[in-house]
Backbone as numpy.savetxt, mean C-alpha at the origin, in Angstrom:
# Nx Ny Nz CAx CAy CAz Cx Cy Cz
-18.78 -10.26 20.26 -19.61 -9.07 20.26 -18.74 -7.81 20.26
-17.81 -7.46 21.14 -17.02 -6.84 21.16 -15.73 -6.55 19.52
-15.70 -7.93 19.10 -15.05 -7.24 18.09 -16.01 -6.48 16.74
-17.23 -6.94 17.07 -18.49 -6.03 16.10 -18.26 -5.07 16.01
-18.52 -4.39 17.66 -18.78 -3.18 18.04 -17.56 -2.45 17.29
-16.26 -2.93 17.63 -15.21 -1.95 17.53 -15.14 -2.13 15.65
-15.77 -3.19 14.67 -15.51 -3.54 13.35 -16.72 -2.24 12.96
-17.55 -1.81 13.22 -18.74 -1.00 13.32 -18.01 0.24 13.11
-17.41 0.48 14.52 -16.87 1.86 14.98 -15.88 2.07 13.54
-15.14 1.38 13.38 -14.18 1.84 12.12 -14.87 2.08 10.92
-15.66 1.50 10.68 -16.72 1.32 9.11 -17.12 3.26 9.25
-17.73 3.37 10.51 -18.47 4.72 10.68 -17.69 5.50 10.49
-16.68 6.00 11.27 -15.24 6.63 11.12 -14.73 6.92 9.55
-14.57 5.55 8.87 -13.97 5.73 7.80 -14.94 6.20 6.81
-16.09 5.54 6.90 -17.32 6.15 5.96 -17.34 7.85 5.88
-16.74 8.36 7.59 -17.25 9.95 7.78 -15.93 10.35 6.77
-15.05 10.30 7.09 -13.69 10.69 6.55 -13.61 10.83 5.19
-14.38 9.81 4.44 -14.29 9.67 3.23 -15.29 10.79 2.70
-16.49 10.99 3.34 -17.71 12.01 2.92 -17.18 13.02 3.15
-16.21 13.46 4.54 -15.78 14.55 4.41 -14.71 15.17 3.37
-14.38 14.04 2.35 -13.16 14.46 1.34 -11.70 14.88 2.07
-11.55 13.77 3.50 -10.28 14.10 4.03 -9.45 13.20 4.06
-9.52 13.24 2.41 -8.16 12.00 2.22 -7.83 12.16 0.85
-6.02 12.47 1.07 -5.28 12.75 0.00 -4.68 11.62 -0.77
-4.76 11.59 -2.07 -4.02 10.23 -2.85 -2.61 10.24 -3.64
-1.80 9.01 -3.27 -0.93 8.96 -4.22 -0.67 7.79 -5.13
0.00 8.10 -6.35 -0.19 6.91 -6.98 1.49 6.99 -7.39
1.84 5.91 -7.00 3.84 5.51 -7.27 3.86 4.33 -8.06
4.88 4.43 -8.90 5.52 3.53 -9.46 6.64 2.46 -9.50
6.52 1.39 -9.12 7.60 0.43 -7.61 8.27 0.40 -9.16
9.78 -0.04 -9.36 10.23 -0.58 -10.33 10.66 -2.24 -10.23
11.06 -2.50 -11.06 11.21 -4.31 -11.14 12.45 -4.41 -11.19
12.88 -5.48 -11.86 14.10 -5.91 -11.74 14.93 -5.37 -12.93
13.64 -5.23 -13.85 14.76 -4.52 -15.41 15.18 -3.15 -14.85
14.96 -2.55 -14.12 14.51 -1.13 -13.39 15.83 -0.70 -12.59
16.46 -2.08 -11.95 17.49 -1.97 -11.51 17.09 -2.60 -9.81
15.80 -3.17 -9.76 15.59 -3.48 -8.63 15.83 -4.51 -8.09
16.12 -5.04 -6.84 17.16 -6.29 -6.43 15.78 -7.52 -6.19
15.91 -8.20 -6.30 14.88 -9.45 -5.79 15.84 -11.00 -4.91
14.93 -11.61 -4.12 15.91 -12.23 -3.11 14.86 -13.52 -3.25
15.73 -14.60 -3.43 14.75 -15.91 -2.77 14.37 -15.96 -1.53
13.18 -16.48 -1.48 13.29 -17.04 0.38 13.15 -18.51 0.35
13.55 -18.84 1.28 13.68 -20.35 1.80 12.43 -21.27 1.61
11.44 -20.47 1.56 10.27 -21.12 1.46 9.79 -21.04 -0.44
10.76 -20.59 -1.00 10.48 -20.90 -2.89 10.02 -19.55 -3.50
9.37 -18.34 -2.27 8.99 -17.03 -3.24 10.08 -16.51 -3.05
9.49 -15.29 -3.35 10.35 -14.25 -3.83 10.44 -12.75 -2.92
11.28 -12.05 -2.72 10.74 -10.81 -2.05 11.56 -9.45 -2.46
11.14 -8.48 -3.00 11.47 -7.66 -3.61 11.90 -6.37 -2.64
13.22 -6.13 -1.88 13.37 -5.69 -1.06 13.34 -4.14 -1.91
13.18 -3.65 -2.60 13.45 -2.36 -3.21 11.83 -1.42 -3.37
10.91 -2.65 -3.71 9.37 -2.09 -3.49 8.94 -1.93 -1.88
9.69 -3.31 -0.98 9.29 -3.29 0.55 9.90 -1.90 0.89
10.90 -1.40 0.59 11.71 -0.18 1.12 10.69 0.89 0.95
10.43 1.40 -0.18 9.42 2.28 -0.96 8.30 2.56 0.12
7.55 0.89 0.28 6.45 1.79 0.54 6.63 1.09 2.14
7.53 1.29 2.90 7.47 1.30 4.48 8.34 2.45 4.64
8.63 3.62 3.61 9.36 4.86 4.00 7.55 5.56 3.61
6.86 5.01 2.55 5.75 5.92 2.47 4.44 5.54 3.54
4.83 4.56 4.22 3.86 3.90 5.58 3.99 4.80 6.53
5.33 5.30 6.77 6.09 6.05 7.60 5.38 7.28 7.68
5.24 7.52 6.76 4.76 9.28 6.24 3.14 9.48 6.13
2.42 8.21 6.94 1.19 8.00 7.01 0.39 7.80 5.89
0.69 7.09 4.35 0.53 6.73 3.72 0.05 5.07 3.46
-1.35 5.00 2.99 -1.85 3.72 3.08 -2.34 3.03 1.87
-1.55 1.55 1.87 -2.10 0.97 0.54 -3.07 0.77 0.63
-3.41 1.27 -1.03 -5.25 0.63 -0.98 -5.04 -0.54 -2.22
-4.40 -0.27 -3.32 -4.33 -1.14 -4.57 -3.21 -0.98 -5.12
-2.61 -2.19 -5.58 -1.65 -2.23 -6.82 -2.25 -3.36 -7.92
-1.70 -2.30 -9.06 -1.81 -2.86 -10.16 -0.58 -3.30 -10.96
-0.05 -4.28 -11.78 0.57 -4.58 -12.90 0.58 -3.84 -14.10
1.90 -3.49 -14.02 1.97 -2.83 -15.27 3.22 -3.29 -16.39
3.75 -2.55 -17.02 4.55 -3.52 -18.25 5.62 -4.31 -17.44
5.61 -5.71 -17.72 7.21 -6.63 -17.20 6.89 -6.81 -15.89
7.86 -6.47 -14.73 7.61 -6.49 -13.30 7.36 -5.23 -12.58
7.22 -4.15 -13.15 6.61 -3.20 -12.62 5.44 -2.80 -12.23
5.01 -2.35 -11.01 3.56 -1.95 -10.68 3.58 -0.71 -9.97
2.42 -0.22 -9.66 1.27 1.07 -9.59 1.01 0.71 -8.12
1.58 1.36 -7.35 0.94 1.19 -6.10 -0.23 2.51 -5.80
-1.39 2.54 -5.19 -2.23 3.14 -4.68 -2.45 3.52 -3.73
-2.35 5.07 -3.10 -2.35 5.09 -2.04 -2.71 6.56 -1.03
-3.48 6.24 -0.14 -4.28 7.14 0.39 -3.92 7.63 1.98
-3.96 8.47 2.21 -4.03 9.31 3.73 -4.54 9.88 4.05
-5.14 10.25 5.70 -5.67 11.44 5.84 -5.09 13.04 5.50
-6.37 13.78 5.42 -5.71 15.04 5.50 -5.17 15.87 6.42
């Protein structure tokens, strides 16, 4: 019950924020590996692209929040991304 209440409370919050138009967007472009960007195996068979993780935990930092990435030509993508005002 308790986690309702508080899943509620955020829905309302974010619903107001959004009506009030107090949220600024950015849209970045991570680069890939043709790009010059480094990529690393992990032990478990994927992959992890320490040059996009850098990117956007300096733009997490700066109160910047993913909402979407998209694919774009090769290994490059479109990250999406929103903050308050």
């Amino acid at each position: 019950m308790f986690k309702h209440i508080i899943f509620i409370a955020v829905l309302i919050l974010s619903d107001n924020a959004m009506a009030n138009g107090n949220w600024e967007y950015q849209v970045v472009f991570l680069p890939g590996p043709a790009a010059g960007a480094r990529v690393v195996k992990q032990t478990h068979g994927g992959y992890l692209d320490p040059t996009k993780t850098d990117i956007l935990n300096n733009l997490g930092a700066q109160g910047w929040e993913l909402v979407s990435v998209t694919a774009q030509s090769g290994e490059d993508h479109a990250a999406y991304l929103r903050r308050q005002k």
